[in-house]
C-alpha positions in Angstrom: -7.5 16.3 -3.9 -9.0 13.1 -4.6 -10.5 13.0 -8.5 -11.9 10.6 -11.6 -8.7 10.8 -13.2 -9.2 7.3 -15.4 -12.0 5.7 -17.0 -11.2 2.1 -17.4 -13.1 -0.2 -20.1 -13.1 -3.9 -20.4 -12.0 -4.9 -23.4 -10.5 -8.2 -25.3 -8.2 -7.1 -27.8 -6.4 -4.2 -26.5 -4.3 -4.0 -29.7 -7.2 -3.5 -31.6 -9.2 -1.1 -29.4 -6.4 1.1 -29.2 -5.4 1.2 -32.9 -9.2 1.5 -33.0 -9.2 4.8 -30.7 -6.1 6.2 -32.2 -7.3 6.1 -35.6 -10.7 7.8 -34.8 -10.0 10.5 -32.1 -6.3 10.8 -32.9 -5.3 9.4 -29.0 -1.7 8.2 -28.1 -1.5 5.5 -25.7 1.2 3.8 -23.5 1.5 0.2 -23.3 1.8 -1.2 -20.0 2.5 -5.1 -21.0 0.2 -7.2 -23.8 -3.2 -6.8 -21.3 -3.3 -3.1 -21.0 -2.8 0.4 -22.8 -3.6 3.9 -21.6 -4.0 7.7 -22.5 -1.7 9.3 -19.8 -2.1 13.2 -21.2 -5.9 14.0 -20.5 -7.3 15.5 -17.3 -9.2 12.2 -17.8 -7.6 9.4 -19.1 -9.1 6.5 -20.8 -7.5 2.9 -19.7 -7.9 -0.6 -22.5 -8.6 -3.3 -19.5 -7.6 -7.1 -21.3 -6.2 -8.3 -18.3 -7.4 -11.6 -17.4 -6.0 -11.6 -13.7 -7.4 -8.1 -12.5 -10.4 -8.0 -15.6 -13.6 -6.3 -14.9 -17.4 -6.5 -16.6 -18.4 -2.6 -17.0 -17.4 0.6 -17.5 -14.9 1.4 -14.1 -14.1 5.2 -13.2 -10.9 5.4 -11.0 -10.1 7.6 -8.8 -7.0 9.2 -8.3 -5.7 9.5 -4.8 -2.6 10.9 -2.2 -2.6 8.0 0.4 -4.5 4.5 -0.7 -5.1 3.2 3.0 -7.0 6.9 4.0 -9.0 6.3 1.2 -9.8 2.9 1.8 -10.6 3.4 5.2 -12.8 6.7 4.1 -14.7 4.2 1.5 -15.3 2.0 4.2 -16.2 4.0 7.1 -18.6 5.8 4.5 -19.9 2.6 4.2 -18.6 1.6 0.5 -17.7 -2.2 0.2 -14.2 -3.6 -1.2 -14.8 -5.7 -4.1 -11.1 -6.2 -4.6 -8.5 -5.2 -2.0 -5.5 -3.1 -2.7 -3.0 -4.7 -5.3 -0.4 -3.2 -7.5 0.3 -2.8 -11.0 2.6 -1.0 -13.0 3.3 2.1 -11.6 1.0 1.9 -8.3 -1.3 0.4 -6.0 -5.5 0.7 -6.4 -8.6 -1.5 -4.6 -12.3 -1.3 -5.8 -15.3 -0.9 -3.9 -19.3 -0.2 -4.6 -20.9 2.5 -3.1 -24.1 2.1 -1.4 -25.9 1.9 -4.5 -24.0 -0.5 -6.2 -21.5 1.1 -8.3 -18.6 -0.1 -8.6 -15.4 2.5 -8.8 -11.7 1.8 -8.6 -9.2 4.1 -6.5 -5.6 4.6 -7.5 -2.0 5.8 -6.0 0.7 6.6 -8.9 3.8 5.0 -7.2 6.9 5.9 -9.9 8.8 2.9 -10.2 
């Protein structure tokens, strides 16, 4: 079943924010590479964005999915635009889109390397 399973948030020094989040809610993270660290224990997990080749502006909810091309041809058909098609990352695959309304979400496949 499809779900929010991450909320991403831009940020610039993901060092810091994490130490920053550790230290005040007592979170572990994993680091995946210098641009980006991640709760992976939560039924809602909280991802440090510093990426400067996939950043993003605002708050981003991702949702977690089974099959990536269903769900981008659900998202579509539903009439949701792609604002950045499918690409991978350490362990997956995930696009974004904006719903009619104009908020933008991501969508996400776990792919175990």
């Amino acid at each position: 079943m499809a779900r929010i399973s991450y909320v991403e948030l831009p940020v610039k020094n993901v060092a810091g924010v994490r130490d920053f989040y550790a230290r005040a809610f007592g979170w572990a993270f994993t680091d995946f590479g210098p641009d980006y660290s991640a709760t992976t224990g939560g039924d809602v997990d909280i991802g440090l964005n510093g990426s400067k080749d996939q950043a993003i502006t605002h708050l981003l909810p991702i949702v977690e999915v089974q099959d990536l091309e269903a769900a981008l041809d659900s998202v579509t058909a539903a009439g949701g635009e792609v604002t950045v098609p499918i690409f991978a990352f350490p362990g997956g695959r995930r696009f974004h889109f904006r719903d009619p309304d104009g908020n933008e979400l991501g969508v996400f496949v776990n792919e175990p390397e």
